[in-house]
Structure formats: C-alpha cells, structure tokens
N, C-alpha and C positions, 0 to 999 in steps of 0.2 A: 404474558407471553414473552419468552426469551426473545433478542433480538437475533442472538449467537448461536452458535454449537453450545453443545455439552463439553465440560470440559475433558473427556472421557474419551470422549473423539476422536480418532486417530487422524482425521483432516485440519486437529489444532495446530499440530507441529507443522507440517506445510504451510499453512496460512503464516504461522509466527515466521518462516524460512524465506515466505513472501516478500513480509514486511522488512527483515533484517537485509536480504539481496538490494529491494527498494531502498534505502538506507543508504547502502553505498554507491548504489546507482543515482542519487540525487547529491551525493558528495561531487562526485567525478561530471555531474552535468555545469557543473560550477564553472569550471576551466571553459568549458564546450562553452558555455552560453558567455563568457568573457570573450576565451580568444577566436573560437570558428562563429560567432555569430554577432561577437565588437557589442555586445552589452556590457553598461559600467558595471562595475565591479559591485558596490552595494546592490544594487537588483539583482544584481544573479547570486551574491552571498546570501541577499532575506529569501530570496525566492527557494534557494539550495536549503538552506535553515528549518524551513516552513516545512517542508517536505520531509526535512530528517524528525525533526519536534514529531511532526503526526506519526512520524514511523512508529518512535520510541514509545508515544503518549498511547497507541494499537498495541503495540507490542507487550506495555502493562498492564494492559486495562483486557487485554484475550479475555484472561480467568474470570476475571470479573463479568464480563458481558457485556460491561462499556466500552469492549475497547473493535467490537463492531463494526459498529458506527462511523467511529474514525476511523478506521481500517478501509471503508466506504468512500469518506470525505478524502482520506490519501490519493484512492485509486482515481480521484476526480480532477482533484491537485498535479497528481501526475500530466492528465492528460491537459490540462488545463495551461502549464508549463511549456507547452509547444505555443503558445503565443509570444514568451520571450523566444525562445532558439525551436526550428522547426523539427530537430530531431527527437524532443519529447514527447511530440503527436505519436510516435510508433513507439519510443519505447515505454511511452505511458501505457497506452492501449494493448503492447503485450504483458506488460503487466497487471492491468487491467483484467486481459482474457486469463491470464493466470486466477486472481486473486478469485472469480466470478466462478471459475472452473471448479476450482479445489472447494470455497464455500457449497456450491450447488451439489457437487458431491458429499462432502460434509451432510446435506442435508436428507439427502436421499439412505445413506448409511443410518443416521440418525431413525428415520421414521420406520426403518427396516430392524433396528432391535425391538425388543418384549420391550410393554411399558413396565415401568416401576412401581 
C-alpha cells in the first residue's frame, strides 16, 4: 500500500507548494526564535536547519512516495518548534491544517478516478 498520492495527482503540486512555503517560513523563524524570543543563536539555527532539511528531504522524495512520511514528521517538527519561540505553536498548526487538508483531499480525488 502507498503511503502517498499518485503521482498524477493534482493535490501533489500543493502539497510540494506546502512544503516549499514551510521552507522559508522556518528560515525567517530563525531571527524570531533569536531576537523576539532571546534563544541562542545555535538552537534556533539547528532547530531552523532541521525544519528546512525535512522540507527539502519531502520535497524529493513526493515522487517517490518516501517523501510522505517526512512531509508528516515536518508538519510535527513544525509544531513542535513552538517550544523554543511560542509563535510556532500557530504557525506550525496552520501549516499543519494546510498540509492535512490538501493530503485528505488528495486522497478523496484519488479514490474517486477509475482503477487502473
């Protein structure tokens, strides 16, 4: 059983636009978790790092089906990240109800073409 979409899918490209948005949003939390929330600079860079790595490592891996999974462990990471700076709590968890939204669509499209 797939973990993913097909790649056929029109809810891929979304999901990929997701993960790419998430990307630059865990760059720009960087500053945030430094200067509005006085975390040192290494924890808030690996913490930022971690976040962009899983974007990129989702964002390869879509086609293949691996890249899921991670795409999952991101959405977790995100929200996860409101424990250094308290503003990731929301904007993990909107991207979270993004990433959940677009998937679950994905998957209802999916079950609704002719099998092959």
């Amino acid at each position: 059983m797939r973990t993913g979409l097909e790649n056929e899918n029109p809810m891929v490209s979304p999901l990929a636009a997701t993960l790419t948005f998430e990307a630059v949003v865990f760059v720009l939390a960087v500053p945030g978790m430094i200067f509005i929330s006085e975390l040192p600079a290494g924890p808030a860079i690996g913490a930022g790092a971690l976040g962009i790595v899983l974007c990129l490592a989702a964002l390869a891996g879509l086609r293949h089906g691996w890249g899921y999974p991670v795409g999952w462990l991101t959405q977790a990471v995100a929200v996860a990240m409101g424990l250094l700076t308290p503003m990731m709590y929301l904007v993990g968890a909107i991207f979270a109800v993004i990433w959940v939204s677009t998937f679950v669509l994905g998957r209802r499209l999916q079950s609704r073409r002719p099998a092959r």
